[in-house]
PyMOL commands that place a pseudoatom at each C-alpha (Angstrom):
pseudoatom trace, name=CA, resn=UNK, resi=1, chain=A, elem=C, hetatm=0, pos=[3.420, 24.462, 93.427]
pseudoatom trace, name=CA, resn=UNK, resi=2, chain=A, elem=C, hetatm=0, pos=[1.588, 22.035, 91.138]
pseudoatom trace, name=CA, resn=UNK, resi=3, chain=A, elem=C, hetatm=0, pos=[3.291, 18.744, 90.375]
pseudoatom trace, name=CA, resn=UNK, resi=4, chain=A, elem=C, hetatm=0, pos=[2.099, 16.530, 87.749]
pseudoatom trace, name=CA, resn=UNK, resi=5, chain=A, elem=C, hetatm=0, pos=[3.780, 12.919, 86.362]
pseudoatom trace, name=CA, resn=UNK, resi=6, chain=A, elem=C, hetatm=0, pos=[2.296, 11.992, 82.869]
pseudoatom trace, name=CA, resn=UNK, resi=7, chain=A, elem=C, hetatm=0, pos=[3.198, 10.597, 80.030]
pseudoatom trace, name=CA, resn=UNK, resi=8, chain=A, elem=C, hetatm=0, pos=[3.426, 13.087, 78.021]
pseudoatom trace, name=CA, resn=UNK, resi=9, chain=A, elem=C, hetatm=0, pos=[4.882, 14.743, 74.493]
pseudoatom trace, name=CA, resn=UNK, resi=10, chain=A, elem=C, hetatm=0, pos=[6.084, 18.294, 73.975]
pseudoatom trace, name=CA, resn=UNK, resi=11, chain=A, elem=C, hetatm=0, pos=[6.246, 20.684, 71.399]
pseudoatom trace, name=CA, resn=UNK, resi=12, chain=A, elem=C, hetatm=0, pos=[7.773, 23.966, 71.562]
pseudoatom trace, name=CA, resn=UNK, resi=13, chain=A, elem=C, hetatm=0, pos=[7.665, 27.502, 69.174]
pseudoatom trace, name=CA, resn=UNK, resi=14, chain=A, elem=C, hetatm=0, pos=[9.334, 30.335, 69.095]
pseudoatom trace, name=CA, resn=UNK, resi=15, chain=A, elem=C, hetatm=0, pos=[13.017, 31.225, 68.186]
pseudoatom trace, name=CA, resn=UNK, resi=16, chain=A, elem=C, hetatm=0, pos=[13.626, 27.745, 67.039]
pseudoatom trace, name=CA, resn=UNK, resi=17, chain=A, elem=C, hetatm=0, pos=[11.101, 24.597, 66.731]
pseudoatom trace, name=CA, resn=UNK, resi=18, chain=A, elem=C, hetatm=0, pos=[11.852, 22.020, 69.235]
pseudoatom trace, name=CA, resn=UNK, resi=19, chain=A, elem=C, hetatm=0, pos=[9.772, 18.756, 70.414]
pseudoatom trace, name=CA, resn=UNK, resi=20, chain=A, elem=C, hetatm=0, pos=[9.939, 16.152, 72.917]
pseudoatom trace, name=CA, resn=UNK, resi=21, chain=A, elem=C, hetatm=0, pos=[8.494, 12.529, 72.055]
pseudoatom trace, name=CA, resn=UNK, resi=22, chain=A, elem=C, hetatm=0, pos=[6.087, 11.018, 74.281]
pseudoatom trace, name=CA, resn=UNK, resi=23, chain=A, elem=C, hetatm=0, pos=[7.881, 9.793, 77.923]
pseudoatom trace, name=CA, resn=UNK, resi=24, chain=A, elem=C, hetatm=0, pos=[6.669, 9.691, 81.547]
pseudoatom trace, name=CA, resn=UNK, resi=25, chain=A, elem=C, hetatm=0, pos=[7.911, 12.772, 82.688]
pseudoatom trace, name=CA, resn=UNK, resi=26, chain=A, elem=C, hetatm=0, pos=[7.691, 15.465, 85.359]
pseudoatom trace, name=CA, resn=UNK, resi=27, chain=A, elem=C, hetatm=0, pos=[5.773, 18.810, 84.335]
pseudoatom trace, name=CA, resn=UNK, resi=28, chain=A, elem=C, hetatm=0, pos=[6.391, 21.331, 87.654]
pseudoatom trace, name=CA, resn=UNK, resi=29, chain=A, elem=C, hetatm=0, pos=[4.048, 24.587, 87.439]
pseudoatom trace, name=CA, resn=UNK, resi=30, chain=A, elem=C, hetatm=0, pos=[5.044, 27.039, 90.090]
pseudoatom trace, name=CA, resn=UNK, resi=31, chain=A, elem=C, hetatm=0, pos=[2.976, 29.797, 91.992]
pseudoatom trace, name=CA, resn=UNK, resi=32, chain=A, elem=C, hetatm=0, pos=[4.637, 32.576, 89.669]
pseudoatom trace, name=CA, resn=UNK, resi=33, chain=A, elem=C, hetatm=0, pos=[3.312, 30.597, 86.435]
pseudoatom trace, name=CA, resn=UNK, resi=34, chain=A, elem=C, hetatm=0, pos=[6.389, 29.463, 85.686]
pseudoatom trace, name=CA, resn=UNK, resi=35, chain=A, elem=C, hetatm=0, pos=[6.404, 26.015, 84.028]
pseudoatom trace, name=CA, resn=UNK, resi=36, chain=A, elem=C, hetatm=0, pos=[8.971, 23.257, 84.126]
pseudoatom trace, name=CA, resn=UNK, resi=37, chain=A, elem=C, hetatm=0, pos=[9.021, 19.855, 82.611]
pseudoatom trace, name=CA, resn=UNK, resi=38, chain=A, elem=C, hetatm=0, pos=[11.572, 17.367, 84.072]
pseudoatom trace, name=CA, resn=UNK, resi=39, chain=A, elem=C, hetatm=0, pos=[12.931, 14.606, 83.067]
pseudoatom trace, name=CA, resn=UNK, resi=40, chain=A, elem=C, hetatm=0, pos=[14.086, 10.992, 85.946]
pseudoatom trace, name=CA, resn=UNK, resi=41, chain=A, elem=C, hetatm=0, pos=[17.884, 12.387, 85.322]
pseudoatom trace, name=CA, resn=UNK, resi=42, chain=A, elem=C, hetatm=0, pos=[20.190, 15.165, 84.038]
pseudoatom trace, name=CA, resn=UNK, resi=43, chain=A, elem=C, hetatm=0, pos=[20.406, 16.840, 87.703]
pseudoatom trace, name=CA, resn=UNK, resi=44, chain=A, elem=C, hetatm=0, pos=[18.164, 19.879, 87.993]
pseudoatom trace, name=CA, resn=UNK, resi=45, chain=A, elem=C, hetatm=0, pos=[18.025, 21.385, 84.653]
pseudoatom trace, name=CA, resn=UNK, resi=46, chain=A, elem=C, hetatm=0, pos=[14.704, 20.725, 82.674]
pseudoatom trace, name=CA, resn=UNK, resi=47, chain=A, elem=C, hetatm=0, pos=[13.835, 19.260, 79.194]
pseudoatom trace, name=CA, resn=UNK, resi=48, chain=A, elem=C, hetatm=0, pos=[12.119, 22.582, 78.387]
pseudoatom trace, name=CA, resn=UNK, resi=49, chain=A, elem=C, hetatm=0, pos=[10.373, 25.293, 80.159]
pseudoatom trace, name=CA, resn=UNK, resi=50, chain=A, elem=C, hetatm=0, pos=[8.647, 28.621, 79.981]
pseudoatom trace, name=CA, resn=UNK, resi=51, chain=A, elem=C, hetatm=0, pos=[9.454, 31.602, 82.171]
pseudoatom trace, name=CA, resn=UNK, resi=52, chain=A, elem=C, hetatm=0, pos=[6.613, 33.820, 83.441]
pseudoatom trace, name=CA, resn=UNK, resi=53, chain=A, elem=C, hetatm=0, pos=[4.590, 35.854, 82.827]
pseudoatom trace, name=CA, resn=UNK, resi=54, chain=A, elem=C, hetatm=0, pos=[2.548, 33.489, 80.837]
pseudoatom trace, name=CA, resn=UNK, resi=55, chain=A, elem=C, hetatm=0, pos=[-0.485, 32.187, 79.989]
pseudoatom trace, name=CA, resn=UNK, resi=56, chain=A, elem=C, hetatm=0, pos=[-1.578, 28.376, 80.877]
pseudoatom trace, name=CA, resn=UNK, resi=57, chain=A, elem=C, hetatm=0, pos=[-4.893, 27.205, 79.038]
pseudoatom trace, name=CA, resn=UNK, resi=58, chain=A, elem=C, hetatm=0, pos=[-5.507, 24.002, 80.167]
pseudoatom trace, name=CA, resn=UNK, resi=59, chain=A, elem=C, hetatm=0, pos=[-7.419, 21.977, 77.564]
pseudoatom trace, name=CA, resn=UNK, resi=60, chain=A, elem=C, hetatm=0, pos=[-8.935, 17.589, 78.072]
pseudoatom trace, name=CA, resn=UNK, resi=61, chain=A, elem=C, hetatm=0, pos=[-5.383, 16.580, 76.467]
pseudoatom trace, name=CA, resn=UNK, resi=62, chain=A, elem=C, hetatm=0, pos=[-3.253, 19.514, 76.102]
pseudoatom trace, name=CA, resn=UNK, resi=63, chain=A, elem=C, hetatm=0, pos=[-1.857, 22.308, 78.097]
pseudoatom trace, name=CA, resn=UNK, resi=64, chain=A, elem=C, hetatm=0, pos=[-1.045, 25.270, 75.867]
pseudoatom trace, name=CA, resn=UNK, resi=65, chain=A, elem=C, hetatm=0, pos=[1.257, 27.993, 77.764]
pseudoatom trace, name=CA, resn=UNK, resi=66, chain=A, elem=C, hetatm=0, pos=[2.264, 31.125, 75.904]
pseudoatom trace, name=CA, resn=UNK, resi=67, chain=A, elem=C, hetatm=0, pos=[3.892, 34.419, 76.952]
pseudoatom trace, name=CA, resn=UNK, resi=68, chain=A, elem=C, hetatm=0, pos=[3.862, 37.803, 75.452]
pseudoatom trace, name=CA, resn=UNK, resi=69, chain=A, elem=C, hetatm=0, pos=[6.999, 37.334, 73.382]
pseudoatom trace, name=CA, resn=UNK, resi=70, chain=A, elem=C, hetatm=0, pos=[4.408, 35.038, 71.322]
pseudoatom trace, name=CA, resn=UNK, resi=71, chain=A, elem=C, hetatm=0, pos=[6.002, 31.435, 72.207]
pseudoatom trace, name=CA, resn=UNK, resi=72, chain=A, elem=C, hetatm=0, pos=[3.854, 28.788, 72.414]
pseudoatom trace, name=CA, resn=UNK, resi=73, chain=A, elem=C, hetatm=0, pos=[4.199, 25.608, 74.346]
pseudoatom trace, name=CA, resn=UNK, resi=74, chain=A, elem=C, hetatm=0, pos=[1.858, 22.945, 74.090]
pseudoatom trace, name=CA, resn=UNK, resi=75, chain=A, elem=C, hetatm=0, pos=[2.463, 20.191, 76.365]
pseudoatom trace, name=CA, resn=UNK, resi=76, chain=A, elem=C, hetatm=0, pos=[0.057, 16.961, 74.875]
pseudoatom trace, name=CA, resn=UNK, resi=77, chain=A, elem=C, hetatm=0, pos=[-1.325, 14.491, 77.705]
pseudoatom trace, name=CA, resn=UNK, resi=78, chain=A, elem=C, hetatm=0, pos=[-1.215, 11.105, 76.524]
pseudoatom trace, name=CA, resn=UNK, resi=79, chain=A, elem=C, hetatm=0, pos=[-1.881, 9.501, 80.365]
pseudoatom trace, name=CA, resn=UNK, resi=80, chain=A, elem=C, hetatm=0, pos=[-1.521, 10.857, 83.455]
pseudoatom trace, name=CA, resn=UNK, resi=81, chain=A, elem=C, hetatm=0, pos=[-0.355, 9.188, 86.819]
pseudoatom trace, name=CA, resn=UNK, resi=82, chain=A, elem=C, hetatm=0, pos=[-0.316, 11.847, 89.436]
pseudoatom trace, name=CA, resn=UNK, resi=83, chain=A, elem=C, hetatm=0, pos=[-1.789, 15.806, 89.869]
pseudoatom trace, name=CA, resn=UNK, resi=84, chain=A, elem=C, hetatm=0, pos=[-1.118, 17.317, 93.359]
pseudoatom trace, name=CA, resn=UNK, resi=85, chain=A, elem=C, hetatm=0, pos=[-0.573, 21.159, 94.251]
pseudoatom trace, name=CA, resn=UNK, resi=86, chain=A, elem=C, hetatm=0, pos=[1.575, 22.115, 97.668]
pseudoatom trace, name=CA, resn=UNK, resi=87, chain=A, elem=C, hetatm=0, pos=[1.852, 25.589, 99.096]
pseudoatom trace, name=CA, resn=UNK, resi=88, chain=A, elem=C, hetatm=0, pos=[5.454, 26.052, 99.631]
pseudoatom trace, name=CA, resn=UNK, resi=89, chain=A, elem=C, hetatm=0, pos=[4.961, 29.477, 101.475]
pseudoatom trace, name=CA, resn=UNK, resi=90, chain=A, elem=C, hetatm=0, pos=[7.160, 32.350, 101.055]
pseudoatom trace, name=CA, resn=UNK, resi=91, chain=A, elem=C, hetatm=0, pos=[11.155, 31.384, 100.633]
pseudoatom trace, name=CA, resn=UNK, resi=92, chain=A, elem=C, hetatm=0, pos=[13.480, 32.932, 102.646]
pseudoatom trace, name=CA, resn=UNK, resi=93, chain=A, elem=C, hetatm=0, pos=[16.108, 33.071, 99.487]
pseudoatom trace, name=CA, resn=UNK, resi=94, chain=A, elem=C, hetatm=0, pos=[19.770, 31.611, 99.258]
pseudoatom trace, name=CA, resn=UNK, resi=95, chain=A, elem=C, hetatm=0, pos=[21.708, 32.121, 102.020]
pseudoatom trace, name=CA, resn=UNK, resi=96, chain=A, elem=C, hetatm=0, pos=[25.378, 33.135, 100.741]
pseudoatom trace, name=CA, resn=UNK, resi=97, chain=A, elem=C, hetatm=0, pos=[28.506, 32.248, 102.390]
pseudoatom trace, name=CA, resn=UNK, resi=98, chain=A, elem=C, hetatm=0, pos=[30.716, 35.193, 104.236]
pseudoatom trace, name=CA, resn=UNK, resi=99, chain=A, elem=C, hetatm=0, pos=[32.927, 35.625, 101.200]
pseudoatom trace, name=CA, resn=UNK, resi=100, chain=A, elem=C, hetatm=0, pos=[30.307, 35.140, 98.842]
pseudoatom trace, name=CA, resn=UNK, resi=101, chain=A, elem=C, hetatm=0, pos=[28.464, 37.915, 100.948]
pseudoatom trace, name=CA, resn=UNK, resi=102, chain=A, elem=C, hetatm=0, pos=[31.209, 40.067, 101.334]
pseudoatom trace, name=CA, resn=UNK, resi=103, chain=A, elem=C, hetatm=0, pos=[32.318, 39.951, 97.661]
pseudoatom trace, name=CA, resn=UNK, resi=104, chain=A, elem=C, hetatm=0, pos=[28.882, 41.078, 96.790]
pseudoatom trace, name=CA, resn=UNK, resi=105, chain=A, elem=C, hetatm=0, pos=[29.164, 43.730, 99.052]
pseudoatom trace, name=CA, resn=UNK, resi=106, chain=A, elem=C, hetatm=0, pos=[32.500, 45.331, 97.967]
pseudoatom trace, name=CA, resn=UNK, resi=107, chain=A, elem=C, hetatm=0, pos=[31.717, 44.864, 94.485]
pseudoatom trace, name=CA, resn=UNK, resi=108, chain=A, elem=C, hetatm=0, pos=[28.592, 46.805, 94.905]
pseudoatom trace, name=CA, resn=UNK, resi=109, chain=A, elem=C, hetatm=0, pos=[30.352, 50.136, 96.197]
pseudoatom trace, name=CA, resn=UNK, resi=110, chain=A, elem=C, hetatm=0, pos=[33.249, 49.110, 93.838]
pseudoatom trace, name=CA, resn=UNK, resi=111, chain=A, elem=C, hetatm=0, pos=[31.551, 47.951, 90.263]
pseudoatom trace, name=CA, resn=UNK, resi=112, chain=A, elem=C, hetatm=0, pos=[34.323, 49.479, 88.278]
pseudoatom trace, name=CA, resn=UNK, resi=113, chain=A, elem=C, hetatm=0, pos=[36.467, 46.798, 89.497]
pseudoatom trace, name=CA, resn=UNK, resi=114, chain=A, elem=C, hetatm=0, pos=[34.410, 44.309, 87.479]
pseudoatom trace, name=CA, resn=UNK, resi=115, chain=A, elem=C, hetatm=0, pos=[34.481, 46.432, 84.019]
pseudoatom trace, name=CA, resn=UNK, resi=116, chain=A, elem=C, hetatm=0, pos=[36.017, 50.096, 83.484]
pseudoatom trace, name=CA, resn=UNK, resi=117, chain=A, elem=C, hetatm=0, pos=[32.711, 52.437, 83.337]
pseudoatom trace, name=CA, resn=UNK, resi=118, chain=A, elem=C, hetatm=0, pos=[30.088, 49.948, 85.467]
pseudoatom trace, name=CA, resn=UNK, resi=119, chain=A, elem=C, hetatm=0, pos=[27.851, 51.985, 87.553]
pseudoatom trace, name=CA, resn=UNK, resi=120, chain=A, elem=C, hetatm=0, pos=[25.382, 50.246, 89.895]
pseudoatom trace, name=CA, resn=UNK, resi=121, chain=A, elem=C, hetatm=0, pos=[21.121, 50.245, 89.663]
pseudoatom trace, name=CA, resn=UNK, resi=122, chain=A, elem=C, hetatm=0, pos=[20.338, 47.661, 92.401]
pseudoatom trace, name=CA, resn=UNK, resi=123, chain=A, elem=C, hetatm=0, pos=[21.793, 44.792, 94.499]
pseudoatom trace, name=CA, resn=UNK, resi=124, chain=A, elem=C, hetatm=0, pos=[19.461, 41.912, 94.576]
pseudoatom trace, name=CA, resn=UNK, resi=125, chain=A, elem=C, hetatm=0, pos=[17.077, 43.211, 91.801]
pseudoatom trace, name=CA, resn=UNK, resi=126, chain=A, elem=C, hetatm=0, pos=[14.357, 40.708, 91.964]
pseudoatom trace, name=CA, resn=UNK, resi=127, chain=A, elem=C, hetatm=0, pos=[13.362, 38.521, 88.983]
pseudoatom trace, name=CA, resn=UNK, resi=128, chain=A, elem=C, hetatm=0, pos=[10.785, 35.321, 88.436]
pseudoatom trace, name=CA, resn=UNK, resi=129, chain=A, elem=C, hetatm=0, pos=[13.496, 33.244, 89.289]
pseudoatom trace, name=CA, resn=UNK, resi=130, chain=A, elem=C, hetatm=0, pos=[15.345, 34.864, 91.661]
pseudoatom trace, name=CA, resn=UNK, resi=131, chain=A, elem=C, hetatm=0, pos=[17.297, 38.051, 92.739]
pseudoatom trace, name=CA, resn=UNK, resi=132, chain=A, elem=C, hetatm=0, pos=[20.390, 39.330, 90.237]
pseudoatom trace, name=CA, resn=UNK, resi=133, chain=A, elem=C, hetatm=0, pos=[23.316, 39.547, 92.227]
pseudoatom trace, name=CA, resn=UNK, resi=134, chain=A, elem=C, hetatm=0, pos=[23.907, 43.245, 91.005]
pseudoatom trace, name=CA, resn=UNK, resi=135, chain=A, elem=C, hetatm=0, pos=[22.150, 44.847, 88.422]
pseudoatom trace, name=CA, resn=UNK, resi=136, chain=A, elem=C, hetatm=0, pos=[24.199, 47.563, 86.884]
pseudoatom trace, name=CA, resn=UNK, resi=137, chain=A, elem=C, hetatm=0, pos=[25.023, 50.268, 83.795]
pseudoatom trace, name=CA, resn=UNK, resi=138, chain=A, elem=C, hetatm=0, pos=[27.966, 49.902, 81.475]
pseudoatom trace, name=CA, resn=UNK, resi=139, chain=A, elem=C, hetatm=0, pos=[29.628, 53.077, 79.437]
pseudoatom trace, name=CA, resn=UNK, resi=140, chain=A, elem=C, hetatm=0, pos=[27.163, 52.416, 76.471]
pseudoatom trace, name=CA, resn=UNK, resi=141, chain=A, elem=C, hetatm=0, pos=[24.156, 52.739, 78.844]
pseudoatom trace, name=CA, resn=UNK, resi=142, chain=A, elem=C, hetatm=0, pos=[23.388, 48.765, 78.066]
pseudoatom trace, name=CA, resn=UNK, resi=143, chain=A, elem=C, hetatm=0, pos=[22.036, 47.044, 81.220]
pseudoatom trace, name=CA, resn=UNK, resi=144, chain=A, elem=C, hetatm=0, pos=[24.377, 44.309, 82.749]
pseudoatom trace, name=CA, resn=UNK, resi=145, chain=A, elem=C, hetatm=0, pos=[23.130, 42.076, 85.137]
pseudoatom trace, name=CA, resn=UNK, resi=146, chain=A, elem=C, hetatm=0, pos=[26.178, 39.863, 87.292]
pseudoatom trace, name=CA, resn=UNK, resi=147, chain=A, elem=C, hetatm=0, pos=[26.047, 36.976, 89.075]
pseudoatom trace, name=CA, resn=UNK, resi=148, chain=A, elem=C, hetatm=0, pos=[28.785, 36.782, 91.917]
pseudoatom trace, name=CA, resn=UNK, resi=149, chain=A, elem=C, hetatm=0, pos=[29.863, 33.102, 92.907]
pseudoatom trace, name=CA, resn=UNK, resi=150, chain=A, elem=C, hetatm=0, pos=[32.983, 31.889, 95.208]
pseudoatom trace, name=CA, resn=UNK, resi=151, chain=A, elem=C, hetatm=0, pos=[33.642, 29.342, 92.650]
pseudoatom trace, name=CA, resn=UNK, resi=152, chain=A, elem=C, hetatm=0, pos=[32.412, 29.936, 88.989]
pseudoatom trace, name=CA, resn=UNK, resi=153, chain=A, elem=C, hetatm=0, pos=[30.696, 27.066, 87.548]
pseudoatom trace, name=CA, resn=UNK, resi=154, chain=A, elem=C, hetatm=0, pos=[28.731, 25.486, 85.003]
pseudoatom trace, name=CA, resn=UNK, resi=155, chain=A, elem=C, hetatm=0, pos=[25.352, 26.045, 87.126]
pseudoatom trace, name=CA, resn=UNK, resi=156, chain=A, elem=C, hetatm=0, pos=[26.587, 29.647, 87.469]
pseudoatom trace, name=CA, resn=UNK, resi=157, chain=A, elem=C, hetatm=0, pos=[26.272, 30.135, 83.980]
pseudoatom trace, name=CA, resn=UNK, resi=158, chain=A, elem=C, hetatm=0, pos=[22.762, 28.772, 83.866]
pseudoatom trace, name=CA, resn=UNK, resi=159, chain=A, elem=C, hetatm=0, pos=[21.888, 30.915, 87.048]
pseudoatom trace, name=CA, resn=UNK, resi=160, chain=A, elem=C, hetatm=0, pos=[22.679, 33.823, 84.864]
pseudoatom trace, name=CA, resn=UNK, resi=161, chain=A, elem=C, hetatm=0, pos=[21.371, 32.631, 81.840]
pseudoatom trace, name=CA, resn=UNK, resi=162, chain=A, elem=C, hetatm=0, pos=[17.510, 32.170, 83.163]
pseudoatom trace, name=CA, resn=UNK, resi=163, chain=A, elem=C, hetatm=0, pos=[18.180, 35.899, 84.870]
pseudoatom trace, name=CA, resn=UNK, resi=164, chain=A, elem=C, hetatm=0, pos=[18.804, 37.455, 81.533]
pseudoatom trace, name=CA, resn=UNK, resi=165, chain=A, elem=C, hetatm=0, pos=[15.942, 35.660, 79.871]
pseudoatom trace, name=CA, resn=UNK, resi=166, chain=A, elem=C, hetatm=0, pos=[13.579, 36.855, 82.665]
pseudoatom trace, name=CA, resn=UNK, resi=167, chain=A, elem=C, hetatm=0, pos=[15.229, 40.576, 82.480]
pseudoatom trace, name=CA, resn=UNK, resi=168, chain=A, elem=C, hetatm=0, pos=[15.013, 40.424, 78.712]
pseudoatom trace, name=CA, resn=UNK, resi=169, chain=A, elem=C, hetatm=0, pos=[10.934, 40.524, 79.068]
pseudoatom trace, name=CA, resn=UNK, resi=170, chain=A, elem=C, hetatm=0, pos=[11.357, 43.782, 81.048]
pseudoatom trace, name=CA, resn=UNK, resi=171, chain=A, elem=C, hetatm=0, pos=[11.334, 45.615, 77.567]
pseudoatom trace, name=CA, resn=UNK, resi=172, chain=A, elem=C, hetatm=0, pos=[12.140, 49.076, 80.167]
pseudoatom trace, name=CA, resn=UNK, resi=173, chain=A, elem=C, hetatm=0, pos=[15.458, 47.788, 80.645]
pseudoatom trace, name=CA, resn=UNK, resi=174, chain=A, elem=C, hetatm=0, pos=[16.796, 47.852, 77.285]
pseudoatom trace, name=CA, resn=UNK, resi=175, chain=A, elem=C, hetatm=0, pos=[19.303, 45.751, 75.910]
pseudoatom trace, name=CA, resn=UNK, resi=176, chain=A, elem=C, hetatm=0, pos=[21.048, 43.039, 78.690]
pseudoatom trace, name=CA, resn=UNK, resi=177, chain=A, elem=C, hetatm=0, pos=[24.006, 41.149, 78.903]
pseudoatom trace, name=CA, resn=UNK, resi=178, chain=A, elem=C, hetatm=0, pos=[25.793, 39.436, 81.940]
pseudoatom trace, name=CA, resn=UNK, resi=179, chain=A, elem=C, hetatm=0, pos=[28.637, 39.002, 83.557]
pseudoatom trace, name=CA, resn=UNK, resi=180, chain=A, elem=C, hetatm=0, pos=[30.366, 35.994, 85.938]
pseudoatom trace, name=CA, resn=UNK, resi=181, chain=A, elem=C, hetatm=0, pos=[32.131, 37.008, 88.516]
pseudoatom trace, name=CA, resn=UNK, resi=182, chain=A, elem=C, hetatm=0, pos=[34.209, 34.818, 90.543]
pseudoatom trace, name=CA, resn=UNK, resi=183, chain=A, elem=C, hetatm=0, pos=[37.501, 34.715, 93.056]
pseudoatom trace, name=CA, resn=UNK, resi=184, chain=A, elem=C, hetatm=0, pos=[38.126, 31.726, 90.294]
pseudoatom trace, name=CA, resn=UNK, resi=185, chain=A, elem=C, hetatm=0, pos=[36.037, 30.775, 87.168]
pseudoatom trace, name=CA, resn=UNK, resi=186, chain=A, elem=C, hetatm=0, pos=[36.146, 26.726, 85.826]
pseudoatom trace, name=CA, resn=UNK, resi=187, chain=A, elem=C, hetatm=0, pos=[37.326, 26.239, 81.849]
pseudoatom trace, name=CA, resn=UNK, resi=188, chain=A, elem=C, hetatm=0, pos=[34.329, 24.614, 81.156]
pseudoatom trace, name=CA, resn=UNK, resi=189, chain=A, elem=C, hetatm=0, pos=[32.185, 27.113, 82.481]
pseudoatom trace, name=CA, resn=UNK, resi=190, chain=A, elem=C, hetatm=0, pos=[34.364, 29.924, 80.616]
pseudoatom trace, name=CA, resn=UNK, resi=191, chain=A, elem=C, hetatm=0, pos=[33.756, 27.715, 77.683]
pseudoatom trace, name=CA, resn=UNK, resi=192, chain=A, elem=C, hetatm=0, pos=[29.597, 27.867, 78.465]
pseudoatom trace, name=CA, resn=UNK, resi=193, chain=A, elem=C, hetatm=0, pos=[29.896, 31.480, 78.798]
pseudoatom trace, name=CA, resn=UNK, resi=194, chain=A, elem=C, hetatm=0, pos=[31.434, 32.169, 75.608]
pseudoatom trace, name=CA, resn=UNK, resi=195, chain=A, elem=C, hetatm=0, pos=[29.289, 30.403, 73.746]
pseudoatom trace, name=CA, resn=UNK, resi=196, chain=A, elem=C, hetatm=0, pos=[26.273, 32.480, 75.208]
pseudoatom trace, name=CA, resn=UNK, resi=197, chain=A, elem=C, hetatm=0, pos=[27.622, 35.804, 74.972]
pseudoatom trace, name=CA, resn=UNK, resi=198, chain=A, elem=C, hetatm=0, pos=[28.205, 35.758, 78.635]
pseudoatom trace, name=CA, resn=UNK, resi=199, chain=A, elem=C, hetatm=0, pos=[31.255, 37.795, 79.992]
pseudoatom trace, name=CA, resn=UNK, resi=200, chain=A, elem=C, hetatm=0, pos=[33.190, 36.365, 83.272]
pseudoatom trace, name=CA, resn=UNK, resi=201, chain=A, elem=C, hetatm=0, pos=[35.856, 38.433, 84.993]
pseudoatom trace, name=CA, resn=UNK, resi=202, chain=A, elem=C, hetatm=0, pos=[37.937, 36.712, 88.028]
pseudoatom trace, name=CA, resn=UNK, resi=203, chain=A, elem=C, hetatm=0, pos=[38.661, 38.768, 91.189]
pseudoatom trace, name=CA, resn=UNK, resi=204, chain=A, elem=C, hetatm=0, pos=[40.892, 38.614, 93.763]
pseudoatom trace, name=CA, resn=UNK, resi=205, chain=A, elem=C, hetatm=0, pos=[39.448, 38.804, 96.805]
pseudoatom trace, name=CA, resn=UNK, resi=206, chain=A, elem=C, hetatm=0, pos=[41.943, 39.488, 99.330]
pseudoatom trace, name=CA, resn=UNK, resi=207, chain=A, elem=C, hetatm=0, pos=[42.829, 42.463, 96.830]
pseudoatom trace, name=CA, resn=UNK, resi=208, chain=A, elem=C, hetatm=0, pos=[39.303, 43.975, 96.566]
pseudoatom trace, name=CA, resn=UNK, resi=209, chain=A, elem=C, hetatm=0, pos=[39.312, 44.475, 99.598]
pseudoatom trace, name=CA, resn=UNK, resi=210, chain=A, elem=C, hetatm=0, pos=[42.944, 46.298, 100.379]
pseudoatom trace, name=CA, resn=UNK, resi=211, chain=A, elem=C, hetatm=0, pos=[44.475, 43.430, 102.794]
pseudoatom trace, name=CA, resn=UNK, resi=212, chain=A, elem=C, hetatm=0, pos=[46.958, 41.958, 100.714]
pseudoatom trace, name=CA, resn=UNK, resi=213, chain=A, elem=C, hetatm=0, pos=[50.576, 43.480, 101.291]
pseudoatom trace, name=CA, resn=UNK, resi=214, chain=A, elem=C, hetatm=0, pos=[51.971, 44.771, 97.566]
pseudoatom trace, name=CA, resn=UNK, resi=215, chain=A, elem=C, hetatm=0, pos=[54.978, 42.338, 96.868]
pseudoatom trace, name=CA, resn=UNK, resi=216, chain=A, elem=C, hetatm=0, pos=[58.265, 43.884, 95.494]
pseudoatom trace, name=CA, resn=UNK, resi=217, chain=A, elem=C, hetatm=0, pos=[58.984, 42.391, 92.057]
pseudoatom trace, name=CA, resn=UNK, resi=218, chain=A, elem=C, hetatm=0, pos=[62.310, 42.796, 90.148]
pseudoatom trace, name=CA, resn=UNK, resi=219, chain=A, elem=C, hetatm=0, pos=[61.623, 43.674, 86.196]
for i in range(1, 219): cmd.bond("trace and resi %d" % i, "trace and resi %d" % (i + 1))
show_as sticks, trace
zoom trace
């Protein structure tokens, strides 16, 4: 991983113009090509980036990076304070918790329980930025990838989000959309969701997997 702190401004084409006045900020490049710029705040999420595969052409006071989709970022050096690479070495990957584990699991052999029609492709499908929970096939043949959290949240959403970005450059997969699945999803990140075209379905653990005792109910 490459890590370098300039000051530095940003300008960004593609589906919509965007820029970035000049400010001392973080720019991360990763082994996979991907690159990040950070700002000193707003938690892990950066200012902008581009998702590999792309192309980096480093110039005296620029960096240019483009991908096949034909963006084009073009980060403009104005000083720089610090260039230093690391090798991180191969990641093991997140480690989930039992039920987070478990729900994956049953959800795999069960992916009907998610959406009427959902056959499964692939647990784990790998991307640039990570393995898809479950990759799978709805009734109209349109890829769906799903992220499977304990607790839906905000950064659940954006897990999902930079998945379908990286999918979406897999022209072979067709059209993608994703899902959120959660024992219980946050308003705010049903909100987030929403407003991306994301779908989120809750699920009840306990009842996935056949242990709950049916309660009598008087109508």
């Amino acid at each position: 991983m490459r890590l370098v702190i300039a000051n530095c401004s940003v300008a960004y084409e593609g589906r919509l113009d965007a820029s970035l006045p000049a400010a001392t900020r973080l720019i991360m490049v990763k082994a996979d090509g991907c690159v990040a710029i950070h700002s000193d705040g707003g938690a892990y999420k950066p200012l902008n980036w581009m998702n590999s595969p792309n192309t980096i052409v480093e110039q005296a006071d620029r960096w240019i990076i483009t991908n096949p989709r034909g963006e084009i970022l073009t980060i403009h050096l104005h000083e720089l304070f610090s260039d230093s690479s690391h090798e991180l070495g191969q990641d093991p990957g997140l480690v989930k918790d039992g039920v987070e584990a478990h729900l994956q699991a049953l959800l795999a052999d069960l992916p009907e329980s998610i959406e009427p029609g959902l056959t499964l492709i692939r647990r784990e499908y790998p991307t640039a930025v990570g393995p898809v929970d479950l990759l799978c096939r709805d009734e109209q043949g349109k890829t769906v990838a799903i992220e499977i959290k304990r607790r839906g949240e905000i950064d659940g959403i954006e897990q999902l989000t930079r998945y379908i970005e990286c999918l979406r450059a897999d022209s072979s997969l067709g059209p993608i959309r994703g899902i959120l699945v959660a024992q219980q999803i946050k308003p705010q990140a049903r909100v987030l969701a929403e407003s991306r075209g994301i779908g989120w379905r809750e699920i009840d653990y306990d009842e996935l997997r056949g242990s709950r005792i049916d309660e009598l109910r008087l109508f």
